[in-house]
C-alpha positions, 0 to 999 in steps of 0.5 A: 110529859111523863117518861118511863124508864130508859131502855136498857142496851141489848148487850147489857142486858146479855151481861145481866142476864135478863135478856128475853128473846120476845122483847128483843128489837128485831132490827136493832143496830149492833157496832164492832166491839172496840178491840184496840183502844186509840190514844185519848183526843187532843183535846183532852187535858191531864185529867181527861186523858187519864180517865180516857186511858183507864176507863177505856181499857177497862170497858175494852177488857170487859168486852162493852165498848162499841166503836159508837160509844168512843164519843160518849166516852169522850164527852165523859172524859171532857165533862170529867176535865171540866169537873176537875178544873173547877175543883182545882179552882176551888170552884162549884160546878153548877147543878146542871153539869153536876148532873150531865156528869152523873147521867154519863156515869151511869151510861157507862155503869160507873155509878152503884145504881147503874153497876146493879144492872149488869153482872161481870158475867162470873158464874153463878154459885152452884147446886140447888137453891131449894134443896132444903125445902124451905129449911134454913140451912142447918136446921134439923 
């Protein structure tokens, strides 16, 4: 069985600008935004609290974390906690939860491919990209 790309969350695709009201899902499910970050899960250890409380207040403050993406985050911190305690232990993680790891990295954008998708939403540069009409600038 063949798969194509995974579908892009609507609200990245907001962020990254490609957002096309044509290709929209009409009845998509949209979840409150995350606006007071809740102390990490018990069950959590040192690594897998730390990486809740600094990568949760950032994806609150980038305005990206639906109160639906708090398990997915969990998940992260635990296979985070997992990854780390075999480290400490000077051993390898398996092949399987090395890349369960990576795939939640990228679900959350915290890999270089993944951050290629979605912009910060700064303001691009302005003026007129073609004003030279196909001159390099500072030719005469």
């Amino acid at each position: 069985m063949t798969r194509g790309r995974k579908p892009t969350a609507p609200h990245l695709k907001v962020l990254a600008g490609t957002t096309r009201p044509d290709r929209e899902e009409a009845d998509a499910p949209e979840f409150d935004l995350v606006a007071d970050f809740p102390d990490p899960p018990q069950h959590l250890n040192v690594d897998g609290s730390e990486m809740w409380r600094s990568l949760g207040r950032q994806l609150v403050s980038a305005r990206v974390l639906q109160v639906v993406d708090l398990y997915s985050l969990e998940q992260l911190c635990f296979a985070w906690q997992c990854f780390r305690k075999k480290a400490k232990a000077d051993m390898e993680s398996t092949a399987a939860e090395t890349t369960a790891l990576k795939a939640l990295f990228s679900e959350f954008g915290m890999t270089p491919a993944s951050r290629r998708k979605v912009s910060s939403g700064s303001e691009k540069p302005k003026g007129n990209a073609f004003a030279g009409n196909g001159r390099k600038q500072g030719a005469k």
